[in-house]
C-alpha positions, 0 to 999 in steps of 0.5 A: 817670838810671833805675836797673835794677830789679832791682839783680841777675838769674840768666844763663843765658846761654851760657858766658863766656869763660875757663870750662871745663866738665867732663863726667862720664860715667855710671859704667857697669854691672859685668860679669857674672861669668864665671869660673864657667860651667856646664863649670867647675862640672861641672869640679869636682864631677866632680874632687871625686868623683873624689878621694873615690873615689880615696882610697877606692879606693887606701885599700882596696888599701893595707889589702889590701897591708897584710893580705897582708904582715902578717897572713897566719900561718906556713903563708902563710893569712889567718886569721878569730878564733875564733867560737863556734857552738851547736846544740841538734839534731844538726848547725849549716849554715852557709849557702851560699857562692856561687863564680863567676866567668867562663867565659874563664878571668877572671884571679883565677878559682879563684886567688881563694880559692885553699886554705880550711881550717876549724878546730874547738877540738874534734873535731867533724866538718866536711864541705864539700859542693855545697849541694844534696847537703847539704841532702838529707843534713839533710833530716829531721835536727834542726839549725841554720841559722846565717847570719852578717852581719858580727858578726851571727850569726842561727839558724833552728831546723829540727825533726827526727830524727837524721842518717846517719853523715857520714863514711860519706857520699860527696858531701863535697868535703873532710871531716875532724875538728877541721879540713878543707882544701879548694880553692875550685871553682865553685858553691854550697858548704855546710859542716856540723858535727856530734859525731862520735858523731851526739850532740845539742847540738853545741858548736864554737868555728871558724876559717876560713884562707884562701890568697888568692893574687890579694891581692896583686895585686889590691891593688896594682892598686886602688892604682894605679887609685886613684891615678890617679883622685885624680890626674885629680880634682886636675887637673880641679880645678887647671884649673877653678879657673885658668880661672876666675880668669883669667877674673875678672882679664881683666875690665876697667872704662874710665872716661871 
């Protein structure tokens, strides 16, 4: 007899019966997300801006509403506080106020203003005159330019002699002491102060009124379009954001 050498070997031989193999497949690669395309991420920038600009929108025609049922005193006018005004010539301009509005009647039109009224706490004389005819009347004639920007109040000092009677001159749209009313029309407006007796140093504390009759109205119609806005923004929104999700959760991974 011979022993085997050696006493064990390595099969690699085929399988033997009554085993079994298990194949495992290669996990496969994740899917691309999908939820967020190109469209749905324009979807929401594009509702976002569109509530940041309703809200503004609405809010703006709120406060309009608001001032038009709170603030408006006895006579039915909007009023400004009191501001204090200087001059060490002869007269105080106060830049110029533009009115336009279209040739088809535009619903607002000169409704906009409707009645402007200013108030002196002294009897200083006011003239509201076409910009053109007031600045021939001060031409020649110390006095100040004032220009107002918010809570700005800006003098360019104009040198010269003294000015004709105002009351006696003819180009006023509407003119009076310690207060004038007049209706707002088309063009270029200037208003002018002056001491009665044509003195230098003109002293006046002033407060403008106005009617606003198309407050309301327009108001209410930033309010509305507002809303709407707001409400399409979230809609768009509300849509990107579902979309999305289905498309995450539609997403599945078979194994093998």
């Amino acid at each position: 007899m011979t022993d085997s050498y050696p006493p064990f070997r390595f099969d690699s031989g085929g399988d033997e019966a009554g085993t079994t193999t298990i194949e495992q497949s290669p996990t496969p690669p994740a899917p691309p997300a999908q939820g967020w395309s190109a469209g749905r991420v324009t979807a929401v920038v594009i509702g976002a801006l569109l509530l940041i600009t309703g809200g503004a929108v609405g809010g703006t025609g709120g406060f309009g509403l608001w001032a038009d049922q709170t603030q408006r005193d006895s006579s039915g006018l909007l009023s400004t506080r009191s501001e204090s005004f200087h001059s060490n010539g002869y007269a105080i301009e106060f830049g110029t106020l533009e009115l336009r509005w279209t040739d088809a009647d535009w619903v607002l039109a000169d409704n906009w203003l409707g009645e402007v009224r200013l108030k002196a706490d002294n009897g200083v004389f006011i003239g509201i005159g076409r910009t053109d005819d007031v600045r021939r009347y001060l031409s020649g004639v110390e006095h100040d330019e004032v220009s107002m920007a918010g809570d700005r109040v800006t003098y360019w000092h104009r040198d010269g002699g003294v000015p004709a009677d105002p009351a006696a001159q003819t180009f006023w749209a509407a003119s009076g002491t310690g207060q004038v009313s007049w209706r707002a029309e088309q063009g270029s407006w200037t208003a002018v102060v002056l001491n009665t007796d044509r003195s230098r140093v003109v002293d006046a504390g002033l407060a403008a009124q106005a009617e606003v009759p198309a407050l309301r109205p327009v108001s209410i119609g930033l309010m509305i379009g507002g809303g709407l806005m707001f409400l399409l923004g979230v809609v768009l929104l509300a849509v990107a954001v579902a979309g999305a999700q289905r498309r995450s959760s539609g997403t599945t991974t078979s194994v093998t």
